[in-house]
C-alpha positions as CSV (number, residue, x, y, z in Angstrom):
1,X,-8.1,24.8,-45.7
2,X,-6.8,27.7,-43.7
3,X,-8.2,30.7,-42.8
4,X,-6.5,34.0,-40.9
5,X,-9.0,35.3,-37.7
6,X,-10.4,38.0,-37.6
7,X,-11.4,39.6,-34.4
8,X,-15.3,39.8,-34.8
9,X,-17.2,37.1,-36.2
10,X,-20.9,37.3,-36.8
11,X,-22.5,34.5,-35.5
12,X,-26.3,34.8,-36.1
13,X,-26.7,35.5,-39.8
14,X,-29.7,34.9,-42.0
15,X,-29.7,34.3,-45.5
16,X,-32.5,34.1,-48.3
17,X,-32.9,30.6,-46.7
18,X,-34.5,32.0,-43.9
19,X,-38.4,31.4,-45.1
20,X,-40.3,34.8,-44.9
21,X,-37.6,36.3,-42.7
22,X,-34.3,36.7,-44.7
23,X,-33.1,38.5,-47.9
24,X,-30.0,37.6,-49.2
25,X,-28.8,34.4,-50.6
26,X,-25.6,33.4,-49.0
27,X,-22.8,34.2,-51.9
28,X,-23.8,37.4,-51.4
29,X,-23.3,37.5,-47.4
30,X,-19.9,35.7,-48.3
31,X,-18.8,38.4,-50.3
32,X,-19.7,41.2,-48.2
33,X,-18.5,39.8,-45.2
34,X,-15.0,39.6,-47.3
35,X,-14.8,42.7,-47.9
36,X,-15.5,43.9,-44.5
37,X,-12.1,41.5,-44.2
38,X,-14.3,38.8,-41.9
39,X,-12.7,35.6,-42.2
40,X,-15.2,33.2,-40.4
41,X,-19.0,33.4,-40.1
42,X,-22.0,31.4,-39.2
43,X,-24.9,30.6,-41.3
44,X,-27.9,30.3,-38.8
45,X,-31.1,30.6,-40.6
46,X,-34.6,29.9,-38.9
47,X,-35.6,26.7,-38.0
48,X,-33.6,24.8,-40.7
49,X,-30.4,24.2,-42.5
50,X,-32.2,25.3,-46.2
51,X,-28.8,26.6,-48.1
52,X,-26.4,25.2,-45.4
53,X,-24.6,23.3,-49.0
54,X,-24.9,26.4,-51.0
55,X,-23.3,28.2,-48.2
56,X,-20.5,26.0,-47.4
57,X,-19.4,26.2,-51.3
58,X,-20.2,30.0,-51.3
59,X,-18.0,31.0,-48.1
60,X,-15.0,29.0,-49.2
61,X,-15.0,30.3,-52.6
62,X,-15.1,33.8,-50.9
63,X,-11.8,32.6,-48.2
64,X,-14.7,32.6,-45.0
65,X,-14.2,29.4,-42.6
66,X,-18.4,28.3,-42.7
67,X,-19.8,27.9,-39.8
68,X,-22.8,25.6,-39.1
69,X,-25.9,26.5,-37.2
70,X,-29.4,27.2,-36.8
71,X,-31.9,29.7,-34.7
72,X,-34.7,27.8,-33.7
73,X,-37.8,30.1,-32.8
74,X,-40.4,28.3,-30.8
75,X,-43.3,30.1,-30.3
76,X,-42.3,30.6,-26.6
77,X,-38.7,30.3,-27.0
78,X,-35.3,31.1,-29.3
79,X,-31.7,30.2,-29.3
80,X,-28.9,30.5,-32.2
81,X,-27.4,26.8,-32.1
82,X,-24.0,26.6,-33.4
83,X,-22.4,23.2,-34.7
84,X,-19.1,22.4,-33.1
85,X,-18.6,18.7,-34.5
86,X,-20.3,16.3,-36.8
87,X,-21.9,14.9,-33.5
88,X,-23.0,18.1,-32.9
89,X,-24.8,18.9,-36.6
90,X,-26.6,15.4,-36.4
91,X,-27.9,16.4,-33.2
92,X,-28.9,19.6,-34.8
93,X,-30.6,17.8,-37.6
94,X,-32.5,15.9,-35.0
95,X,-33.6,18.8,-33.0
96,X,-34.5,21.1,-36.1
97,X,-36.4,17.8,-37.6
98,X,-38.4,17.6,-33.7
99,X,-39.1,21.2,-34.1
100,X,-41.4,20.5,-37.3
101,X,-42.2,16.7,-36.9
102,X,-43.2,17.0,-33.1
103,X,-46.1,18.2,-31.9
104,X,-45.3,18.6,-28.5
105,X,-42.2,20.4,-29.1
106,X,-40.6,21.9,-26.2
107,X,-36.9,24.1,-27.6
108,X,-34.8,23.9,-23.5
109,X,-36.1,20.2,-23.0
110,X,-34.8,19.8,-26.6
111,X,-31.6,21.4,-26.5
112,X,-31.0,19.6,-22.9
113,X,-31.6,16.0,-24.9
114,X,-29.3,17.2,-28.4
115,X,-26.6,19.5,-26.7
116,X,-23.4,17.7,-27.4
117,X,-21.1,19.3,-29.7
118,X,-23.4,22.5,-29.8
119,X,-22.9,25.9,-29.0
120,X,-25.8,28.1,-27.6
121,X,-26.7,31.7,-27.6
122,X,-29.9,33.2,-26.6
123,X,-31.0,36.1,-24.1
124,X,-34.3,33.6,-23.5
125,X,-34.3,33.7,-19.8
126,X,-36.2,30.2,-19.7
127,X,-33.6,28.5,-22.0
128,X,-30.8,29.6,-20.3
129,X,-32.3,29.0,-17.0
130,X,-33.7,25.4,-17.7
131,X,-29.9,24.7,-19.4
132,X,-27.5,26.1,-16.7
133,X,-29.2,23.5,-14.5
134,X,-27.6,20.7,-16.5
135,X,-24.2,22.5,-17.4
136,X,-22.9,26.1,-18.3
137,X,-20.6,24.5,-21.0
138,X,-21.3,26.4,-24.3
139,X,-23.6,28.7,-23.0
140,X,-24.0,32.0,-23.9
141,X,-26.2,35.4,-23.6
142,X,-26.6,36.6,-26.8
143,X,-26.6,40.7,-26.6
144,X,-27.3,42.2,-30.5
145,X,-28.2,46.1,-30.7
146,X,-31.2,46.9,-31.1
147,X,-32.5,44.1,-28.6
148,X,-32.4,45.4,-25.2
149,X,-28.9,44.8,-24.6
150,X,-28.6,46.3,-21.0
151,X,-31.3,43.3,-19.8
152,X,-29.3,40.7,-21.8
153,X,-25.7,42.2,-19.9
154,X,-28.0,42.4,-16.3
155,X,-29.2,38.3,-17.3
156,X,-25.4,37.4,-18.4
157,X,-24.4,39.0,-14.5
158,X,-27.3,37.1,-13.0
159,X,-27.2,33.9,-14.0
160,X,-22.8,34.3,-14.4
161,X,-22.6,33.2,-18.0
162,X,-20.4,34.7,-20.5
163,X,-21.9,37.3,-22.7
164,X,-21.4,37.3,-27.0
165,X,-21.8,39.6,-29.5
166,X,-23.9,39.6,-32.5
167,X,-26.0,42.0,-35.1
168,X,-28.7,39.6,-36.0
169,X,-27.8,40.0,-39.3
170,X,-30.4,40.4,-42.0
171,X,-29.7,43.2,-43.5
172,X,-26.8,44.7,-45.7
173,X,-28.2,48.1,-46.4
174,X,-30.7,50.0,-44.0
175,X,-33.1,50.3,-47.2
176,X,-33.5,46.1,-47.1
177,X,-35.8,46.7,-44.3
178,X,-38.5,47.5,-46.8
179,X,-38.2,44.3,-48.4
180,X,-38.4,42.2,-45.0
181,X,-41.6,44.4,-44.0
182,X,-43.0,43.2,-47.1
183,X,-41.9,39.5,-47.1
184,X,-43.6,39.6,-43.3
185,X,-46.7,41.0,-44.7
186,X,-47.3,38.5,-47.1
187,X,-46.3,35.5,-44.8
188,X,-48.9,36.9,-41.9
189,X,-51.1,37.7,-44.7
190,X,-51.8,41.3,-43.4
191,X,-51.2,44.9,-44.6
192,X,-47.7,46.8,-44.3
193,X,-49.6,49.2,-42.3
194,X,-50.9,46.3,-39.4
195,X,-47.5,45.3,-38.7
196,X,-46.0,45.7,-35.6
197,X,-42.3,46.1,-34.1
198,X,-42.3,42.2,-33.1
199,X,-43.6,41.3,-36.8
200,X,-40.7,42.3,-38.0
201,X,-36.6,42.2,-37.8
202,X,-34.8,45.5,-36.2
203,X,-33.7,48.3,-38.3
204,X,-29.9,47.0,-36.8
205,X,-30.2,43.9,-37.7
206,X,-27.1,44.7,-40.5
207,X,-24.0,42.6,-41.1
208,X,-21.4,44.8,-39.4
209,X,-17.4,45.1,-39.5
210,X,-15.8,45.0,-36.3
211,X,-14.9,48.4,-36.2
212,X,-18.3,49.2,-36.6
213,X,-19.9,46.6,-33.8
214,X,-16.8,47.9,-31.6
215,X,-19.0,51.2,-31.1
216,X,-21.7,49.4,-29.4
217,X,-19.9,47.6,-27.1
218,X,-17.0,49.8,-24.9
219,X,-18.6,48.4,-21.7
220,X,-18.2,44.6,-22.3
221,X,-15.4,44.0,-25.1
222,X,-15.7,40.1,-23.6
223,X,-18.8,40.2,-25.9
224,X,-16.7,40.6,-29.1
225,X,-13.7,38.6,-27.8
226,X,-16.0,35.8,-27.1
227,X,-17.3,35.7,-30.8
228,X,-13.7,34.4,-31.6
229,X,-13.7,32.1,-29.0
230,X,-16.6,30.3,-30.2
231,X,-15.4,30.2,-33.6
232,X,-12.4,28.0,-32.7
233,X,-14.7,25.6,-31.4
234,X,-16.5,25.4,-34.3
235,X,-15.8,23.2,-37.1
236,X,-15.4,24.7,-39.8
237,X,-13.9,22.4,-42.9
238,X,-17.1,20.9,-44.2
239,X,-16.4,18.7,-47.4
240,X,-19.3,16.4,-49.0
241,X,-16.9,14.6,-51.2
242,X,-18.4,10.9,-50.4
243,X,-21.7,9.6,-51.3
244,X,-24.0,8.5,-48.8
245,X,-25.8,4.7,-50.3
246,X,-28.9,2.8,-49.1
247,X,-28.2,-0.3,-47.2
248,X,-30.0,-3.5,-49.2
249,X,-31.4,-6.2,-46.6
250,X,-28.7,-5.5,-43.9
251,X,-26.2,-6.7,-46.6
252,X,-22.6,-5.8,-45.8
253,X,-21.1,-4.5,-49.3
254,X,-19.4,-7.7,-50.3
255,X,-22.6,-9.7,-49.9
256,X,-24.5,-6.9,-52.0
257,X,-22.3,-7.0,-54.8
258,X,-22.2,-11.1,-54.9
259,X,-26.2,-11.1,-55.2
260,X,-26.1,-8.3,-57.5
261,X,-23.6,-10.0,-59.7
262,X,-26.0,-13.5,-59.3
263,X,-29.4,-11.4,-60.3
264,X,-27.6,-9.7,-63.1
265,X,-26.0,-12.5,-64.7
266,X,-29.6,-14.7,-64.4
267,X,-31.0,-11.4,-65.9
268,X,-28.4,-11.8,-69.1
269,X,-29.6,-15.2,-69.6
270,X,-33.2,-13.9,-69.5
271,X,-32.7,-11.0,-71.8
272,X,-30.0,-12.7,-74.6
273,X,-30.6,-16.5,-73.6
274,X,-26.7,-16.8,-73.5
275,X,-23.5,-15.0,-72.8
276,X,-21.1,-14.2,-75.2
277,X,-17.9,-13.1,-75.0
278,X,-19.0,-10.2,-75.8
279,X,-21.2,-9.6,-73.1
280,X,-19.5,-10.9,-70.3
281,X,-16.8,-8.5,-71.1
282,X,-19.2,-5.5,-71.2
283,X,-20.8,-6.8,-68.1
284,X,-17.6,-7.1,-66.0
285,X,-16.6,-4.0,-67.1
286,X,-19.6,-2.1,-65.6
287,X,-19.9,-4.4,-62.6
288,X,-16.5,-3.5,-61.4
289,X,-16.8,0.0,-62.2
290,X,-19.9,-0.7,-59.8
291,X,-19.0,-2.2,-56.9
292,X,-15.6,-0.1,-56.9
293,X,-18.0,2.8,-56.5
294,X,-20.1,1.2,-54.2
295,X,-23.2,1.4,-56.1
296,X,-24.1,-2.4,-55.2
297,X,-26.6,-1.1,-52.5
298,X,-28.5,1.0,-54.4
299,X,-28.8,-0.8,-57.4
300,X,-30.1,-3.6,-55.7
301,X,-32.8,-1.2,-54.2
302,X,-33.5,-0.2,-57.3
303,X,-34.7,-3.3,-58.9
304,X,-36.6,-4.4,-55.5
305,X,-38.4,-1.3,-56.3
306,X,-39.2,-1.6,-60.3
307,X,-39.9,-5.5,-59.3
308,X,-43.1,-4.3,-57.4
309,X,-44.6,-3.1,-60.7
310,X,-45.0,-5.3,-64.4
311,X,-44.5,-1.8,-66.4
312,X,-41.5,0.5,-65.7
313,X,-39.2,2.1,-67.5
314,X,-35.9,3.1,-66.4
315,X,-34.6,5.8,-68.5
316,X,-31.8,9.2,-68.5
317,X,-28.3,7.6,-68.4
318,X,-29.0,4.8,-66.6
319,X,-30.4,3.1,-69.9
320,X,-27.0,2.4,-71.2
321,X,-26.0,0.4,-68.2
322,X,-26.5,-3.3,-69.0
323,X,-26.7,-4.5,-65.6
324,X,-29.8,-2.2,-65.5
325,X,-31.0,-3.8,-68.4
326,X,-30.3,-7.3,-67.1
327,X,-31.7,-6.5,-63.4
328,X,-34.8,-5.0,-65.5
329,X,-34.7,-2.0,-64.5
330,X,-34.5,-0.2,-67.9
331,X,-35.6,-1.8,-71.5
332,X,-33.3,-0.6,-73.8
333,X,-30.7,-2.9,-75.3
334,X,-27.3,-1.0,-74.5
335,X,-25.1,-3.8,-76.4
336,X,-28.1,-3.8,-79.8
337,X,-27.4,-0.1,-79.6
338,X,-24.1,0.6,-78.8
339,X,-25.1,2.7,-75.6
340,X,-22.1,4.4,-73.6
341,X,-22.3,3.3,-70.3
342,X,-20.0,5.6,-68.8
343,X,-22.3,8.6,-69.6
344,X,-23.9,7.3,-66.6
345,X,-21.1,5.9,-64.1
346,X,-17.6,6.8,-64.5
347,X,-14.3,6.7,-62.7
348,X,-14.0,10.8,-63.0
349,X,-17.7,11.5,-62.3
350,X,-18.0,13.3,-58.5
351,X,-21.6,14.1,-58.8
352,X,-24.1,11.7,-57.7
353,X,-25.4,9.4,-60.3
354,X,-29.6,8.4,-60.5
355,X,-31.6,6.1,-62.1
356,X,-35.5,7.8,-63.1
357,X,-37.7,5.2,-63.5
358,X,-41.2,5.9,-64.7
359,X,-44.5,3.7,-63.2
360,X,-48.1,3.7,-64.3
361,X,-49.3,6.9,-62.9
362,X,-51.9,5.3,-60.8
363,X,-49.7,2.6,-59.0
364,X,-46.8,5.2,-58.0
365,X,-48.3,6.3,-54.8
366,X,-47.6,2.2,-54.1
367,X,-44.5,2.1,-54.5
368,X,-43.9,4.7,-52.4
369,X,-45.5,3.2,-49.7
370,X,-43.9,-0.1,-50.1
371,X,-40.7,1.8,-49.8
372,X,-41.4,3.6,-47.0
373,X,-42.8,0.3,-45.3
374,X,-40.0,-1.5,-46.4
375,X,-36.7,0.8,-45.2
376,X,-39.4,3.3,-42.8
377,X,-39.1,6.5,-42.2
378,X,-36.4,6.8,-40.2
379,X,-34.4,5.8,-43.2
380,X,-36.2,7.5,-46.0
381,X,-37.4,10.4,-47.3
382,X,-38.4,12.3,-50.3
383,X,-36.2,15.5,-51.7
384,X,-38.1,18.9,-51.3
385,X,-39.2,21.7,-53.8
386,X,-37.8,25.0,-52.2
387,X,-40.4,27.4,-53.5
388,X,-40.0,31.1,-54.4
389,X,-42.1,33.4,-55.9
390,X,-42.9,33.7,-59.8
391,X,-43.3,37.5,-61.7
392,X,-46.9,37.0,-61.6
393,X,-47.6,35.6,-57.8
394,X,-44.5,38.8,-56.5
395,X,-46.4,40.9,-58.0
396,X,-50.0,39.8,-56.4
397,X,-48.5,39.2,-53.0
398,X,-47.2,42.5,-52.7
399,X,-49.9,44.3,-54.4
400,X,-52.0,42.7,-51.5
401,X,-49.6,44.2,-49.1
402,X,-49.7,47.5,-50.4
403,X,-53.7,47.6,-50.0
404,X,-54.4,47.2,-54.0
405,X,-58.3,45.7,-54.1
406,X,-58.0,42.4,-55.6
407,X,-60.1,43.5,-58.6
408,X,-57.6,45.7,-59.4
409,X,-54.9,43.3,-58.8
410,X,-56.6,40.3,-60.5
411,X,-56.9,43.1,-63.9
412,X,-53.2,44.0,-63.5
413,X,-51.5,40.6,-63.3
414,X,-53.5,38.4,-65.3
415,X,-51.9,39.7,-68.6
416,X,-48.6,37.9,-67.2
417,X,-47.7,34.7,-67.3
418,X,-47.1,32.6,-63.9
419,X,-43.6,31.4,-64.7
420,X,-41.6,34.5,-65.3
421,X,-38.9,35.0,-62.9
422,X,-39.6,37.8,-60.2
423,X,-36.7,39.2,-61.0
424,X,-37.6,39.8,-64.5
425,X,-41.6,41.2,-63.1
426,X,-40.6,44.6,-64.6
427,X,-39.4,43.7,-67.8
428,X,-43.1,41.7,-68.2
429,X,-45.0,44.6,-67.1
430,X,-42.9,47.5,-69.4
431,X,-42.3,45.5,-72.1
432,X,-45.4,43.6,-72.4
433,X,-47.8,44.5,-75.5
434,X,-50.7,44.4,-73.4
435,X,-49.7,47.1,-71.1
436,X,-48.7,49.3,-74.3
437,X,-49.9,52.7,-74.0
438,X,-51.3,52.2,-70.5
439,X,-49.8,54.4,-67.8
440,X,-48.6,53.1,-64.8
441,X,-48.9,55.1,-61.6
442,X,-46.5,55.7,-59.1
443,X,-47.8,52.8,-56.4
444,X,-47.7,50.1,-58.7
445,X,-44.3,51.6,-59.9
446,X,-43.0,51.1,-56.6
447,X,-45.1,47.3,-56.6
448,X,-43.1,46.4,-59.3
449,X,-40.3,47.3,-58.4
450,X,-39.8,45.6,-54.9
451,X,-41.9,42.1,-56.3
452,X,-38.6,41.6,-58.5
453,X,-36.4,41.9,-55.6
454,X,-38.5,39.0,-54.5
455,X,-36.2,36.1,-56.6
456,X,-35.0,33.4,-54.6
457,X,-36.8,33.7,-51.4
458,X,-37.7,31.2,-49.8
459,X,-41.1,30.7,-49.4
460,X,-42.1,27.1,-48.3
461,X,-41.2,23.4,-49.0
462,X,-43.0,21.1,-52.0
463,X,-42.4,17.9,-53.0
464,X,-40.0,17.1,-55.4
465,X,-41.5,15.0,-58.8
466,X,-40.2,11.7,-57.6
467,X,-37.1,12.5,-55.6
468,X,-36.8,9.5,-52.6
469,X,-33.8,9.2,-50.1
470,X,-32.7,6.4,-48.8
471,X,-29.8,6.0,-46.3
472,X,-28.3,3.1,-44.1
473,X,-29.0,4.0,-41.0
474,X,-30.6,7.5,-40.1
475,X,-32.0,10.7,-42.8
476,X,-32.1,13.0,-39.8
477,X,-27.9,12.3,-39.2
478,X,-27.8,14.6,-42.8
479,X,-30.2,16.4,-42.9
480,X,-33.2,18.1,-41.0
481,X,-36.4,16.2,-42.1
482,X,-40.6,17.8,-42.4
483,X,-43.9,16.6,-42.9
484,X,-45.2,17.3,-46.1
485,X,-48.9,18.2,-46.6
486,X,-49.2,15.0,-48.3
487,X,-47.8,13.2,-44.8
488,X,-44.7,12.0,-46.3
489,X,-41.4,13.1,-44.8
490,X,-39.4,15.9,-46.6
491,X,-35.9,16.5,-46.3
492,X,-35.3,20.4,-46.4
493,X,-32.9,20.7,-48.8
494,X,-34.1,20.4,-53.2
495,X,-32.1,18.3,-55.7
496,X,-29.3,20.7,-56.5
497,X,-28.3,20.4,-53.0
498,X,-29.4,17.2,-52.2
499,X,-26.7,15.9,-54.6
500,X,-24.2,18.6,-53.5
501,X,-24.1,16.9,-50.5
502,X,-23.5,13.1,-51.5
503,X,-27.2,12.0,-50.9
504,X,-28.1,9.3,-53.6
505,X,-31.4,9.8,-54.5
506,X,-33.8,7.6,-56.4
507,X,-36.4,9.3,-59.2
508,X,-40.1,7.7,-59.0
509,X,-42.0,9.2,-61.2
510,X,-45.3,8.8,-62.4
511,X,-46.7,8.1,-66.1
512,X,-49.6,8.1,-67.9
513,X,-48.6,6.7,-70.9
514,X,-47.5,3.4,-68.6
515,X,-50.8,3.3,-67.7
516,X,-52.6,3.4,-71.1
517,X,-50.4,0.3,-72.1
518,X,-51.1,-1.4,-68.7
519,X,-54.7,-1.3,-70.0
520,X,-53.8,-2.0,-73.8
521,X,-52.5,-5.0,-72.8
522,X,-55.3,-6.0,-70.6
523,X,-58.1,-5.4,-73.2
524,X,-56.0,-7.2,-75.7
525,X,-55.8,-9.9,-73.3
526,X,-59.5,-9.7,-72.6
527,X,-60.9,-9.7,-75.8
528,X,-58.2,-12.2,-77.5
529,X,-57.0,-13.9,-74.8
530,X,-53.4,-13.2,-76.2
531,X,-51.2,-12.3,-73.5
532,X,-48.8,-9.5,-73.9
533,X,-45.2,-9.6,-72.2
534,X,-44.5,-5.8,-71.4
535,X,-40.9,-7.2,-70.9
536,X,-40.3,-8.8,-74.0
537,X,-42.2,-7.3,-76.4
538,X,-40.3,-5.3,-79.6
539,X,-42.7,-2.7,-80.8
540,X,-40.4,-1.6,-83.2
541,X,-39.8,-4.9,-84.6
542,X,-43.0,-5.1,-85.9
543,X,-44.3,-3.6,-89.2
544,X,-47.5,-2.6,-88.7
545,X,-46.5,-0.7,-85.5
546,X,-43.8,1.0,-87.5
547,X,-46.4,2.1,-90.1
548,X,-48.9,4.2,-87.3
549,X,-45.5,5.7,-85.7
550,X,-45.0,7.0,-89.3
551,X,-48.6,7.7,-90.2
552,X,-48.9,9.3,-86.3
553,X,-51.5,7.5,-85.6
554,X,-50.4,7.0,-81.9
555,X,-52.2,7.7,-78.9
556,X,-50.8,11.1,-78.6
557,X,-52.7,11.7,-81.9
558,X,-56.0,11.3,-79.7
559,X,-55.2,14.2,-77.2
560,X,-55.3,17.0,-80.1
């Protein structure tokens, strides 16, 4: 893809992505960064690469070259860290993954380890200082408005290293600075009325044109000449069109696709006792469909995974494969009822497939952990949660800010629900029956108004349901990885752009109803001595069972 320069090009941008710190998601810094007729720009939100795959699709939708990079803040230290190659964005994986993961994390000792194929921009005295010792190659002093530019221009003449130009962006209207105070607030749990000037973002921090940034800078044009200059050094034609597979036992791919082939033709025997025609040709047809995709790998992590437990089941659109069925890893007969495999696999299909597979809610903490021990960390990791804010929790959050007593907040919100969108908080609170007749004053006007401006910012990372990650040689060459509170690393980025990005991810997921039929079986076993095969057994074969399904006599009868 080609794009036409332009001679500005903002280089420190943040985005909604940016947790307590930014405000607008990136499709809509892409288009008004198109319509001030930019061409390339650089996504660089704090500490992490949260929307880096939303904002690759959003800037080339829009015509705008993405650029890659980061600005780590330490708290003794900052730089903006721009990705030149793909060497250089797994080195920024690793560094941003260092900054949450190590304790001891020191940002100039780190840059000096990760630096090639990255671009640097700071006015930190001690990290250009500590780098310039190594090399002055892609090293820059970052002068913004707003941020004592004549000491950045005197530290660029000092230590004779080329000034650049950037705004810091935030900000796409002067009025968004409201909304950042606020989002600072709540993060440093204080009151809009504590913060101070290095709480928050500078009132300049807006996205500029370059006729507009010109004005600031008639003593050093290098400043804005070198923005362009560091541009074409960046890469800027990002395409996740491949998938990225687990590795199975250090198999290359043909030896993963001859022992898949053995285990799934011993499972046919096991679940039809011989193969007909019929199957074989059903089989062929999904396993070269298979290992043409190169889904060899993962299947056969897959079933080493739902072979730890006795009770599983695989299900979504995996249950029509019937190699699944014949590794185990689902039990639904996809040739007794007709199932259409493609639904899950197909030659067309550019999104990553998965396969969910439910375990006894007790035991799935296990297989986690035999995962983890079995591939380790360095290759694994589970898909994040990016968490926002609901109507209800915008509206408490900000209330707090504002200086509301939390009587008076805890009155007010608790007639809402906690799973509204902020976006919609307004709608709840005018529209809602409860608050008929009630009159709302002009604070809590103005409370409701800014907590459903709140929608879509990020707030901190969860844990996905079951999302797990495993690749073939490194997680921290995709993506940046975090601890989770839980202990278990995190990649930063949630399912939607997880997949977006070819990472094949594998669902555990936890069931309760797996584990009241581990201990049916057990107690049948116990007080009859009659051993139940969880495998094998037909439910729905049977008579009697078919009469309490229609009577409802099930166990989900018990919970009313």
């Amino acid at each position: 893809m080609r794009f036409e320069m332009s001679s500005f090009v903002p280089l420190h941008v943040h985005s909604s992505f940016s947790p307590a710190w930014g405000l607008h998601h990136p499709e809509k810094l892409c288009l008004a960064a198109r319509n001030m007729g930019i061409t390339r720009m650089a996504l660089t939100d704090r500490n992490g690469l949260y929307g880096i795959p939303h904002f690759i699709q959003c800037a080339q939708e829009a015509g705008i070259a993405p650029i890659i990079g980061s600005e780590a803040v330490t708290r003794d230290h900052r730089a903006v860290i721009l990705v030149q190659d793909q060497t250089g964005y797994e080195n920024l994986c690793r560094l941003l993954s260092d900054l949450h993961c190590r304790k001891n994390f020191d940002l100039p000792s780190s840059l000096a380890r990760y630096r090639d194929g990255l671009c640097i921009l700071t006015d930190d005295t001690g990290v250009l200082k500590s780098l310039k010792k190594i090399s002055s190659e892609n090293l820059f002093v970052e002068m913004s408005p707003g941020h004592q530019m004549h000491r950045a221009l005197a530290l660029a003449r000092d230590t004779g290293l080329s000034p650049v130009a950037t705004t810091r962006t935030l900000f796409l209207d002067p009025e968004d600075h409201t909304l950042h105070r606020v989002l600072r607030a709540i993060h440093l749990n204080t009151r809009l009325s504590r913060l101070t000037a290095s709480d928050v973002a500078a009132e300049r921090d807006l996205l500029l044109s370059h006729e507009r940034i010109a004005d600031y800078f008639p003593h050093c044009p290098e400043a804005l000449e070198n923005t362009a200059r560091i541009a074409d050094r960046c890469f800027t034609d990002w395409n996740y069109s491949g998938f990225i597979f687990p590795s199975f036992n250090g198999m290359d791919d043909a030896k993963a696709c001859e022992t898949l082939r053995k285990k799934a033709m011993d499972g046919a025997v096991w679940r039809y006792g011989r193969i007909t025609p019929e199957l074989l040709k059903r089989f062929e047809r999904e396993f070269v469909l298979i290992r043409d995709k190169g889904f060899a790998h993962y299947f056969m992590v897959v079933e080493e995974l739902a072979r730890r437990c006795k009770r599983t089941c695989g299900r979504g659109s995996a249950a029509a494969s019937l190699v699944a069925y014949c590794l185990g890893i689902t039990h639904v007969d996809p040739m007794k009822y007709n199932l259409f495999f493609e639904r899950f696999l197909n030659e067309g299909r550019v999104d990553p497939p998965d396969i969910d597979i439910d375990f006894p809610w007790d035991e799935r903490d296990d297989i986690l952990d035999f995962a983890f021990a079995r591939y380790g960390s360095r290759r694994t990791a589970m898909v994040a949660n990016q968490v926002s804010f609901r109507a209800r929790g915008a509206l408490r959050e900000v209330a707090k800010v504002f200086g509301i007593p939390a009587v008076e907040i805890k009155a007010f919100t608790r007639r809402l629900s906690g799973f509204g969108r902020a976006s919609k908080t307004g709608d709840r609170v005018y529209n809602h029956p409860l608050f008929s007749g009630e009159k709302i004053d002009g604070k809590w006007r103005e409370i409701i108004s800014i907590a459903s401006k709140l929608d879509g910012q990020l707030r901190h990372l969860s844990l996905h349901c079951g999302g797990l990650i495993i690749v073939p040689d490194e997680i921290r060459r995709y993506v940046p990885v975090q601890v989770s509170a839980k202990g278990l690393p995190v990649i930063q980025w949630e399912k939607e752009q997880t997949e977006a990005a070819g990472l094949v991810k594998i669902d555990i997921l936890g069931n309760r109803s797996l584990a009241v039929i581990r201990d049916a079986i057990a107690a049948v076993k116990s007080s009859t001595g009659v051993e139940i095969d969880y495998a094998r057994m037909k439910p729905l074969e049977d008579p009697v069972t078919r009469k309490l399904i229609r009577d409802g006599r099930t166990m989900g009868c018990f919970y009313i």
